[in-house]
C-alpha positions in Angstrom: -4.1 9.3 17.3 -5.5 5.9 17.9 -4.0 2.7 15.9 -6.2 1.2 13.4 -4.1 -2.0 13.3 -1.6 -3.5 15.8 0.5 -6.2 16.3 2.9 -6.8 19.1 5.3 -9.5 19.4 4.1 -11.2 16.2 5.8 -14.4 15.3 4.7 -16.9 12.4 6.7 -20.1 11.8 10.2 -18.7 10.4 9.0 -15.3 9.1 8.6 -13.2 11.9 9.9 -13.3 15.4 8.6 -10.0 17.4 7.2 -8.4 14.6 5.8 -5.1 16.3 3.7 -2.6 14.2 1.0 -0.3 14.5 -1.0 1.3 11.8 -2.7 4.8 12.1 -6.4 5.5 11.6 -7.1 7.3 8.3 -2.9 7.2 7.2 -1.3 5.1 4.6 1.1 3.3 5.7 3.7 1.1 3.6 5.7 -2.0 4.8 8.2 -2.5 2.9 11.3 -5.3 3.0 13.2 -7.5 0.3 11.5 -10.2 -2.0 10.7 -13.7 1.0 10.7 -11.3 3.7 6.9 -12.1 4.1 5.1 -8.8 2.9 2.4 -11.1 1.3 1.9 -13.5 4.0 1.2 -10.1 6.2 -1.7 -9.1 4.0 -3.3 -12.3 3.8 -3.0 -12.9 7.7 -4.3 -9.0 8.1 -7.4 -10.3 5.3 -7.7 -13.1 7.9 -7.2 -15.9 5.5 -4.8 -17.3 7.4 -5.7 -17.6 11.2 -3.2 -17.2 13.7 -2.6 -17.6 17.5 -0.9 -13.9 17.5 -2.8 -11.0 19.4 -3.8 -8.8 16.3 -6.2 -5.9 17.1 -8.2 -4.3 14.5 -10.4 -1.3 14.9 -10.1 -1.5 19.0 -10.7 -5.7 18.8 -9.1 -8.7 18.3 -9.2 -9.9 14.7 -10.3 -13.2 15.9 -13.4 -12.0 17.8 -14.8 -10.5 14.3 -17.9 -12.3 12.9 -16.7 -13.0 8.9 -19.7 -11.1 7.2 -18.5 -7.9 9.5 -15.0 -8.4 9.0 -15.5 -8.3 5.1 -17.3 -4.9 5.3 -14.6 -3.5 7.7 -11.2 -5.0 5.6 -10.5 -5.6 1.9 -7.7 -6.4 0.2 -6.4 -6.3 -3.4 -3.3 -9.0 -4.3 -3.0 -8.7 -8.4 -5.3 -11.1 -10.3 -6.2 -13.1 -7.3 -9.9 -12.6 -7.8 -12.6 -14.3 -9.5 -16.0 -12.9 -10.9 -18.6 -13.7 -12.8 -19.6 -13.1 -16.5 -20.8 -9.4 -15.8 -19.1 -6.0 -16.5 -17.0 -3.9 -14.6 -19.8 -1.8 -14.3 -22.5 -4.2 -13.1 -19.9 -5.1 -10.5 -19.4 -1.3 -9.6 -23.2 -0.8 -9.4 -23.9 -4.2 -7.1 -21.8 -2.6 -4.3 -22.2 1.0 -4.7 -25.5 2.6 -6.4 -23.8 6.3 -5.5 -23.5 7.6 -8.8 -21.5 10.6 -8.0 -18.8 7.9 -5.8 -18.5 5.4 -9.0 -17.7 8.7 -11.7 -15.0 9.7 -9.2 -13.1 6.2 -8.5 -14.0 5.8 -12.7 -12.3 8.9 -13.5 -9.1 8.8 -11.0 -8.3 5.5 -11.8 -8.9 5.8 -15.9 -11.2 3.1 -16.5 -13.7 4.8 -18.4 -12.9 2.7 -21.6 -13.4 -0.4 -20.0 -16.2 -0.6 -17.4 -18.2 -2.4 -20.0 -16.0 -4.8 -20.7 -16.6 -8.3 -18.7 -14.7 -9.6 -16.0 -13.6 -12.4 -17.1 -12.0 -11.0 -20.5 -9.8 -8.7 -18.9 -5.7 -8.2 -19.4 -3.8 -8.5 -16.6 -3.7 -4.4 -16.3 -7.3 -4.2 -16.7 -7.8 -6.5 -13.7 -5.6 -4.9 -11.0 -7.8 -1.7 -11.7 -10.9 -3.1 -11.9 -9.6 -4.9 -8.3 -8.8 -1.6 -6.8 -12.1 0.3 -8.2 -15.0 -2.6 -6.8 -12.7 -2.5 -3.5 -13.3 1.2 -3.2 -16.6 0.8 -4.5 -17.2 -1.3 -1.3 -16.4 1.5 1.1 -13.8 -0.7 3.2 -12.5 1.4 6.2 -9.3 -0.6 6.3 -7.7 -1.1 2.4 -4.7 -3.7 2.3 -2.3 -3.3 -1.4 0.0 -5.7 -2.0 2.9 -5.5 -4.6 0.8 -3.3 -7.5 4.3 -3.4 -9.6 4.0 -7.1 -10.1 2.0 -6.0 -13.4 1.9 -2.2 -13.6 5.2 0.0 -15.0 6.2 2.4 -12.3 4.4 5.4 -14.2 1.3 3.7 -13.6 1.7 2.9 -10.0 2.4 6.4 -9.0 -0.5 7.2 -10.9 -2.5 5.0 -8.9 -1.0 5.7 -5.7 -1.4 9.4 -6.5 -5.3 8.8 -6.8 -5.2 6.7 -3.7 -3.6 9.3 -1.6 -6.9 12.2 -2.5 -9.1 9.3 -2.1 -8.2 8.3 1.2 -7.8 11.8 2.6 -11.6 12.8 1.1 -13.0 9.0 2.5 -11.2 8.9 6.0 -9.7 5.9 4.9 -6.9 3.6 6.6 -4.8 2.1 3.7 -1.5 -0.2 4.4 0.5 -1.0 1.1 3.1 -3.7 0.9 5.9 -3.4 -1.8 9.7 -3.9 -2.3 10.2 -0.5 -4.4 10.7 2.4 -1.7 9.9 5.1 -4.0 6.0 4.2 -3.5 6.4 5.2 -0.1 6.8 8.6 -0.9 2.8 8.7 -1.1 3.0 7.4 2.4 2.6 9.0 5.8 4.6 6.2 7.4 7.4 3.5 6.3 8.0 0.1 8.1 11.1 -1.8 6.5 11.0 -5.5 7.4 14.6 -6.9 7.9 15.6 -10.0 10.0 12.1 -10.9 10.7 11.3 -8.0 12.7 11.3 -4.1 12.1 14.2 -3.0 11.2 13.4 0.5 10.1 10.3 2.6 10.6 9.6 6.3 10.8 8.5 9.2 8.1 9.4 7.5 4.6 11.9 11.1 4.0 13.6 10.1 7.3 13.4 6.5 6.8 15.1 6.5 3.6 18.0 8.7 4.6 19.3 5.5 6.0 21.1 4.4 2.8 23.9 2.0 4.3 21.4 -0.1 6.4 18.7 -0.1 3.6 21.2 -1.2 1.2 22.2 -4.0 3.5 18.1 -5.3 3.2 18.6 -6.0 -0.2 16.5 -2.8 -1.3 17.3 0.3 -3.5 16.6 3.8 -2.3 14.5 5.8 -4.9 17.0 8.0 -7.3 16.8 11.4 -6.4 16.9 10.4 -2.3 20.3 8.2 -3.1 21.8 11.6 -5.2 20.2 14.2 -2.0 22.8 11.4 0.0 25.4 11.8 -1.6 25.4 15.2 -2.6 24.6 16.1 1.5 27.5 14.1 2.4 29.6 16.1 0.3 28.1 19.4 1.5 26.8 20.3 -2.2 23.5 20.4 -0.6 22.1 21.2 3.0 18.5 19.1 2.4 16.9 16.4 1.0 15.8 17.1 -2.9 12.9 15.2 -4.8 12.7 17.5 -7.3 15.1 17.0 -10.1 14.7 20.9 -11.6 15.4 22.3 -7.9 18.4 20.2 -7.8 20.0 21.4 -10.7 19.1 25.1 -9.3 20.6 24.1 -6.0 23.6 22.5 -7.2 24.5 26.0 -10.2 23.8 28.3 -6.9 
């Protein structure tokens, strides 16, 4: 399968040094590393607001060679609250990109924000944004979607809601979506995990084979999800021959 994204070698003042990476067509992918490690700085480079010397190829070209107005329609990007609109609803917004009624009553329904598409944009809580983000984003019809750090205002219930939504989306859409975040249990909705560590890759694969690493994730500064640190343990005492997300199977597992 062809890479929708790539970037060899990639070095940016003292973040990166050989920072290789390459993101599949119609796949989410999440890159994931500790708090400083740059996750951010990738997004907005990836958004192109921040031009760089680096070789980065998007959709077969170099992102440099892209004229703005077609780069907007090819990426998007959501970063939490950084977004300004003017005084008009959520739905007005919606309807300005996307006149497709069935398409606005599904990203409306999966992401819950029924109650508030007629509320204005600029009288939103901080909640209300991030979903209003993600739903004119979609509503746009991007073929490349960059996420970056949804926990900074949602609880973890409501992430994997989102991300949950994100995952039938993209699948029904043909839709390329990268997600940065320092909480591995979000890349459980993934196809494929990059862990940034030392300013380069430091662990990449499957996120259920990824995060059987615990020593060397623990040594990144990050925490594996709950029930992938007990299937650890548990393995390595021979209580258990596989890796268990499902706490219910576990107990049936572990009484057998």
């Amino acid at each position: 399968m062809l890479p929708m994204i790539t970037l060899k070698n990639f070095c940016y003042e003292n973040l990166y040094k050989n920072l290789t990476l390459s993101i599949l067509k119609n796949k989410i992918t999440v890159i994931s590393g500790a708090n400083d490690c740059g996750k951010t700085l990738l997004i907005r480079i990836l958004n192109r607001e921040i031009i760089t010397s680096n070789i980065i190829i998007i959709d077969n070209k170099e992102i440099n060679k892209y004229r703005i107005e077609d780069y907007s329609k090819l990426v998007q990007s959501v970063i939490p609250l950084e977004i300004t609109y003017e005084e008009s609803t959520i739905e007005e917004e919606l309807l300005y990109y996307n006149k497709n009624k069935e398409e606005l009553d599904n990203i409306i329904k999966g992401l819950k924000i029924k109650k508030i598409i007629h509320k204005k944009t600029n009288n939103l809580t901080a909640k209300e944004i991030i979903l209003s983000q993600i739903a004119i984003t979609l509503a746009k019809k991007p073929k490349i979607l960059l996420i970056d750090n949804l926990r900074m205002y949602l609880t973890e219930k409501e992430t994997k809601e989102i991300l949950e939504f994100l995952k039938k989306f993209q699948k029904d859409q043909e839709l390329t979506i990268v997600i940065t975040t320092v909480h591995l249990e979000e890349s459980l909705v993934a196809d494929y995990l990059y862990i940034i560590g030392n300013k380069s890759i430091a662990l990449e694969g499957k996120p259920i084979d990824v995060l059987q690493n615990d020593n060397r994730i623990n040594k990144l500064g990050l925490n594996l999800p709950f029930m992938i640190d007990l299937s650890v343990k548990l393995r390595d005492y021979g209580l258990i021959k596989e890796i268990e997300l499902n706490k219910n199977r576990m107990v049936e597992n572990l009484w057998k």
